[in-house]
C-alpha angles and dihedrals in degrees: 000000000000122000130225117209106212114205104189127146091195115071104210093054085046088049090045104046090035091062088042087064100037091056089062098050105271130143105230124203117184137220126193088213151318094313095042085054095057102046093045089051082062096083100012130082110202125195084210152008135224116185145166129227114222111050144145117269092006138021135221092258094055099039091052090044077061103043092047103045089047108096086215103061099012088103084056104109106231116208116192119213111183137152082227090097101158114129082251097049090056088040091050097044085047088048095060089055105267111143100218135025125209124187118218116262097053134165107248085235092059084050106044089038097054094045089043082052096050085035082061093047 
């Protein structure tokens, strides 16, 4: 079973795209925000993540800069998924190394098809 790390400060969006996951047969670990990602990154080892943009402590941009420049979790695909949906946001978020971009609000089937398809790289 893979695992999908969420990264989500509102609760509501981290509920929502949590139970998306679940229901296709994903294991889910959440995280409150950047910081809570990468500690938690410290003992997990997730096939995915998923992760927000603007959040309290640490930002997207900054959480994804780390995932990718540490040789233990730089082969983990990121996928961003931010209401922040302007052409410079997704270049900008591509830019810092995540593998897919997502726009809020999204339809369930862009989300889980995009993580299913970085799941299968």
């Amino acid at each position: 079973m893979s695992t999908v790390l969420v990264v989500e400060d509102s609760i509501a969006q981290r509920e929502l795209i949590s139970d998306l996951l679940k229901a296709t047969g994903l294991k889910v670990i959440v995280a409150i925000d950047g910081q809570d990602a990468i500690d938690q990154l410290g003992s997990i080892s997730p096939d995915v993540v998923v992760l927000d943009i603007v959040m309290p402590r640490m930002n997207g941009y900054e959480v994804c800069r780390r995932i990718k420049s540490d040789p233990k979790t730089q082969h983990v695909p990121v996928v961003m998924c931010s209401s922040k949906g302007e052409e410079f946001d997704r270049y900008w978020g591509m830019k810092q190394g995540a593998d897919a971009y997502i726009a809020k609000p999204f339809q369930p089937t862009e989300l889980i098809g995009t993580v299913k398809q970085l799941l299968r790289t």
